[in-house]
C-alpha positions in Angstrom: 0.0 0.0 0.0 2.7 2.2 0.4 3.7 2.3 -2.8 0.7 3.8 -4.1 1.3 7.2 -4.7 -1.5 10.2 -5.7 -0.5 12.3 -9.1 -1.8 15.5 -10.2 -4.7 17.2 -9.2 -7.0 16.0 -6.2 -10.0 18.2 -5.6 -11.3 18.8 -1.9 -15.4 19.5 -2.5 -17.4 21.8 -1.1 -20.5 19.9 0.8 -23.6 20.8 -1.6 -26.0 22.3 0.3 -29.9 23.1 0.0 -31.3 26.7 0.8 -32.8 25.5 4.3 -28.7 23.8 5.1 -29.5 20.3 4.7 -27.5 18.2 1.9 -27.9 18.7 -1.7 -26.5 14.8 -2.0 -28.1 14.9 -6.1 -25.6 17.4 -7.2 -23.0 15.1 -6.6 -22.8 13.0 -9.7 -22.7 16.3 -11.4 -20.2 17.3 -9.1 -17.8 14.2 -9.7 -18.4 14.8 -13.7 -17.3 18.5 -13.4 -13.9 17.4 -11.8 -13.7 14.2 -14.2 -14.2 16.8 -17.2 -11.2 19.2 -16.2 -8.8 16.4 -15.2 -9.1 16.6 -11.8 -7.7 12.9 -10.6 -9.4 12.6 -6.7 -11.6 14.4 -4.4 -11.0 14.6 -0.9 -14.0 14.8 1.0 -15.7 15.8 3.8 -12.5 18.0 5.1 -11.8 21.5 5.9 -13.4 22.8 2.1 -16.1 20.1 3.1 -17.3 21.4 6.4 -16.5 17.9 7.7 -16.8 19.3 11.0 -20.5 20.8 10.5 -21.1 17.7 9.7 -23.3 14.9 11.7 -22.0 11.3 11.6 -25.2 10.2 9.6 -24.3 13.0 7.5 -20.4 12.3 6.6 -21.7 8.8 6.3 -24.3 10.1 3.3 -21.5 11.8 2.0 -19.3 8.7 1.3 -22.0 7.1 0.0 -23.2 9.6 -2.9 -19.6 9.7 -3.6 -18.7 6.0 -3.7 -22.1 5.8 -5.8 -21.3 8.5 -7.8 -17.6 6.9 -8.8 -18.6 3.4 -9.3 -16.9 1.8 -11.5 -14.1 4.8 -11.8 -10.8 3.1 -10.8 -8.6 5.8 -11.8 -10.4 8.4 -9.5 -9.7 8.0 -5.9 -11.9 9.5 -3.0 -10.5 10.1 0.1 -12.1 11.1 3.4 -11.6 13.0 6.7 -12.8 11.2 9.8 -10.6 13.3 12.1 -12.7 15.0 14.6 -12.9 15.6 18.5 -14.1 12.2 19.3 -11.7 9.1 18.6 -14.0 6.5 18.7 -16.5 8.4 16.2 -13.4 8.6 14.1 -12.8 4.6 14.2 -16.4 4.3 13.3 -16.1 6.2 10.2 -13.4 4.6 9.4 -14.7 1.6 9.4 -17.8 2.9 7.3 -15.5 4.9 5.1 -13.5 1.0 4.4 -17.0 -0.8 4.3 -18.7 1.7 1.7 -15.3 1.3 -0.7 -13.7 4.3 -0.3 -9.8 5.0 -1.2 -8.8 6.5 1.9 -9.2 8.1 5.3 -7.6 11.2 6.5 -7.1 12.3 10.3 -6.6 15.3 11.5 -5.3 16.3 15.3 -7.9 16.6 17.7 -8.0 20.2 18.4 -9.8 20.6 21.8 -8.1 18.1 23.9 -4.9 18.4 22.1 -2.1 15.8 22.1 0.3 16.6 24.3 3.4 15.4 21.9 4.1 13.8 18.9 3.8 10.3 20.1 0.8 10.5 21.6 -0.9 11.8 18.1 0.8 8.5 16.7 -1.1 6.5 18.9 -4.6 8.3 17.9 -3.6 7.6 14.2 -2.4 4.0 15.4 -6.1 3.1 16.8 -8.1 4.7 13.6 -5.8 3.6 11.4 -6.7 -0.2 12.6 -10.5 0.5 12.5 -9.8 0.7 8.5 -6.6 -1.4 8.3 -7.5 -2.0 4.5 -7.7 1.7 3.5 -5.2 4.0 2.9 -4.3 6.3 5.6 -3.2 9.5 5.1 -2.7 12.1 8.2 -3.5 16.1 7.8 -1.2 18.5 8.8 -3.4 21.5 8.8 -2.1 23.1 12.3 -3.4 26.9 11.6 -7.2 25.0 11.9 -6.2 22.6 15.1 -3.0 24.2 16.6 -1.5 20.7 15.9 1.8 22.4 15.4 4.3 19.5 15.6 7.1 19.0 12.8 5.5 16.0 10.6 8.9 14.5 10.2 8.7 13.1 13.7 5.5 12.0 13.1 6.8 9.9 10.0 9.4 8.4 12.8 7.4 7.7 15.3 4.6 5.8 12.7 7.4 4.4 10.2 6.6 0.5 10.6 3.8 1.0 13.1 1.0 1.4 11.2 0.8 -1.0 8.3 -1.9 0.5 5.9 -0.5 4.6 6.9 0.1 6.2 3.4 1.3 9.3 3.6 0.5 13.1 4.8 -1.8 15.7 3.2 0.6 18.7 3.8 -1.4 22.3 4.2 1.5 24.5 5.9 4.1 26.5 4.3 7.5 24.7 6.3 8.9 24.0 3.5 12.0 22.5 5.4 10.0 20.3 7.4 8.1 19.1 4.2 11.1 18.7 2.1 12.5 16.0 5.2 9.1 14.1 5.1 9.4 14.1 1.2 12.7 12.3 1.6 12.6 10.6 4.7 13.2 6.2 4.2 14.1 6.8 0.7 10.6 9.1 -0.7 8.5 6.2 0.9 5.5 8.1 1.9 3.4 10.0 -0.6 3.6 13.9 0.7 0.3 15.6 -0.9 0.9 19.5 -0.8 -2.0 21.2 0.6 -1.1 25.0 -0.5 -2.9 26.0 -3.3 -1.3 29.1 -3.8 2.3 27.9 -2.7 2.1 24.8 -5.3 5.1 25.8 -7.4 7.7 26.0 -4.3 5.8 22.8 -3.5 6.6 21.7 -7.1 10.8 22.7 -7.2 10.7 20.4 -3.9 9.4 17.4 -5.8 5.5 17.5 -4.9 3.6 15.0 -7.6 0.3 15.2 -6.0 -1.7 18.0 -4.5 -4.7 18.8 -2.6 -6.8 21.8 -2.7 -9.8 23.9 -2.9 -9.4 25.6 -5.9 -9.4 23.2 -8.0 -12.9 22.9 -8.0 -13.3 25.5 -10.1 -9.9 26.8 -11.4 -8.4 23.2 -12.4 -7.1 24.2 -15.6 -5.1 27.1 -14.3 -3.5 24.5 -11.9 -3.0 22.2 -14.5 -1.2 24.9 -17.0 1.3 25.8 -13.9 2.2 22.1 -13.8 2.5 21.8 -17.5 4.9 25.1 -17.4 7.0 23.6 -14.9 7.1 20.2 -16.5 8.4 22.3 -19.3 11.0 24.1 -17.8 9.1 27.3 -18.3 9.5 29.1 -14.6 8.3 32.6 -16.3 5.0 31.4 -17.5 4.6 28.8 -14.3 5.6 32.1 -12.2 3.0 34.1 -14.3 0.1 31.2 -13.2 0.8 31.1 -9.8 0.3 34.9 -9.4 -2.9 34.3 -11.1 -4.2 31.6 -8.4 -2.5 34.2 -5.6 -5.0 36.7 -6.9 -7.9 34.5 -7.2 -7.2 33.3 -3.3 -6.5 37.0 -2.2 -10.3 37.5 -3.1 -11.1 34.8 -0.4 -9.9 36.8 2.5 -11.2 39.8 1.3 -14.7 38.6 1.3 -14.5 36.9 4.2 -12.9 33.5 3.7 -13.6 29.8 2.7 -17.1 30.3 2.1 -15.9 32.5 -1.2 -15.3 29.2 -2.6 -18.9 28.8 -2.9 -19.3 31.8 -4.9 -16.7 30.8 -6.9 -18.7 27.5 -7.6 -21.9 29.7 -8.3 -20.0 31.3 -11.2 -19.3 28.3 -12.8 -22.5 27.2 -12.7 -22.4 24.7 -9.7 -24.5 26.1 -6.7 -23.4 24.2 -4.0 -25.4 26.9 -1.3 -23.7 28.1 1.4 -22.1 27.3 4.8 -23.3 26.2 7.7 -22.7 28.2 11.5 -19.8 29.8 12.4 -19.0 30.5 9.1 -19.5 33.3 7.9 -21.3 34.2 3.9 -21.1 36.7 1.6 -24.2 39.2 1.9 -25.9 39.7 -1.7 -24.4 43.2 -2.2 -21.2 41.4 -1.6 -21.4 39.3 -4.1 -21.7 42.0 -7.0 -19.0 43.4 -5.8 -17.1 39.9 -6.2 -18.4 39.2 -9.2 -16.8 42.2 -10.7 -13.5 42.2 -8.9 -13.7 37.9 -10.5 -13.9 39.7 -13.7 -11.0 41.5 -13.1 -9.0 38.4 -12.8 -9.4 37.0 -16.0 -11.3 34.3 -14.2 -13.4 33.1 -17.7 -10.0 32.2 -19.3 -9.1 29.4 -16.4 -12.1 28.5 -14.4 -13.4 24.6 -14.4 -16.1 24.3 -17.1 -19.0 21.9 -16.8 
């Protein structure tokens, strides 16, 4: 298992959502075609983009489902899911469900209210979900700006190395480029390091990323795939040029008030996936003409994901 290794672009959905907040699970197969059309090679589901957190257990459970249904018979496309949480034994659960419904992978995050005190103790929390799945692919995710889980994720790699037969690898979303450049070569490139970093993916690139992880491919998939191309190419001007244009596009997130954006951005392409639930906050409707138009600014038309 640990030879398998994600390429390319994997997508990490937005949860469709109806006007009164319960799931939109139809729009999924629609969903899954729109990343199949533009090349998009995973989704990652049910995380941070996916509100997995907002999300009942009945509900993540759904989830898997419309997306295993949705993918049947797709080999090539791998969905992965986040069953990190609060609770460890709700996380062995879905793990379980996530193995027994067909699914790819699992993904944990550190528990970010009782916190573990040290590396080795968030080893043994991946350890004990890990085995509640031990035929799916594990992947940790080091997302610590979410869960304050701030350890270096090349001693996790040493503390798991051999301990946990079915762990994969590590969905990266930090900017330690040191740190991810070790775990990228630690035991001779035997883990698969996804980069998380949407708008940090050429750095992640020069270091020897293959697969990545984000929200923007969604909808921006073939700007992402045209910076990859670049690089491939040994064309650093033009891959320079594309990642300024996914900087700006991402810049628009904070200044309308953060991940929810990405749901506007999905309304522009023609994908209403509604909004997000409490805490987060949405963009008013007088906000969103004003996005529209500062979208139109970036070109947006010329790279966005087509249905």
């Amino acid at each position: 298992m640990n030879n398998h290794k994600l390429q390319g672009l994997i997508a990490a959905p937005f949860t469709p959502m109806l006007a009164n907040g319960d799931l939109n699970l139809e729009s999924i197969p629609a969903y899954y075609q729109l990343l199949k059309q533009n090349q998009v090679s995973g989704a990652f589901i049910c995380g941070s983009t996916g509100e997995g957190v907002s999300l009942t257990f009945d509900e993540r459970v759904a989830i898997m489902q419309a997306w295993a249904d949705a993918t049947a018979g797709d080999k090539e496309f791998k969905v992965l899911t986040l069953v990190g949480g609060t609770n460890i034994r709700e996380c062995c659960l879905l793990a379980t469900k996530a193995e027994q419904i067909g699914l790819f992978g699992i993904s944990f995050t550190s528990p970010f209210y009782f916190k573990p005190a040290n590396v080795e103790q968030l080893a043994k929390c991946c350890k004990e979900i890990a085995a509640a799945a031990p035929k799916t692919a594990f992947y940790y995710y080091h997302i610590p700006v979410l869960t304050g889980g701030n350890f270096a994720m090349i001693d996790l790699l040493k503390a798991i190395d051999g301990k946990i037969p079915n762990f994969v690898g590590i969905k990266y979303t930090h900017e330690d480029f040191m740190d991810y450049l070790s775990c990228l070569n630690f035991a001779n490139r035997k883990y698969d390091m996804l980069w998380g970093r949407d708008e940090n993916m050429l750095s992640a690139l020069v270091l020897g990323a293959k697969g990545a992880v984000g929200s923007t491919y969604n909808y921006a998939a073939p700007l992402y795939r045209a910076l990859i191309d670049a690089f491939d190419q040994g064309d650093f001007e033009k891959a320079n040029a594309l990642q300024q244009q996914s900087i700006d596009m991402i810049t628009l997130l904070g200044k309308y008030g953060g991940i929810a954006v990405g749901k506007s951005y999905m309304k522009l392409i023609g994908l209403d996936c509604g909004t997000f639930r409490l805490p987060v906050r949405n963009m008013t409707e007088k906000d969103f003409e004003r996005f529209k138009a500062d979208v139109a600014s970036l070109n947006f038309s010329s790279f966005k994901s087509t249905l």
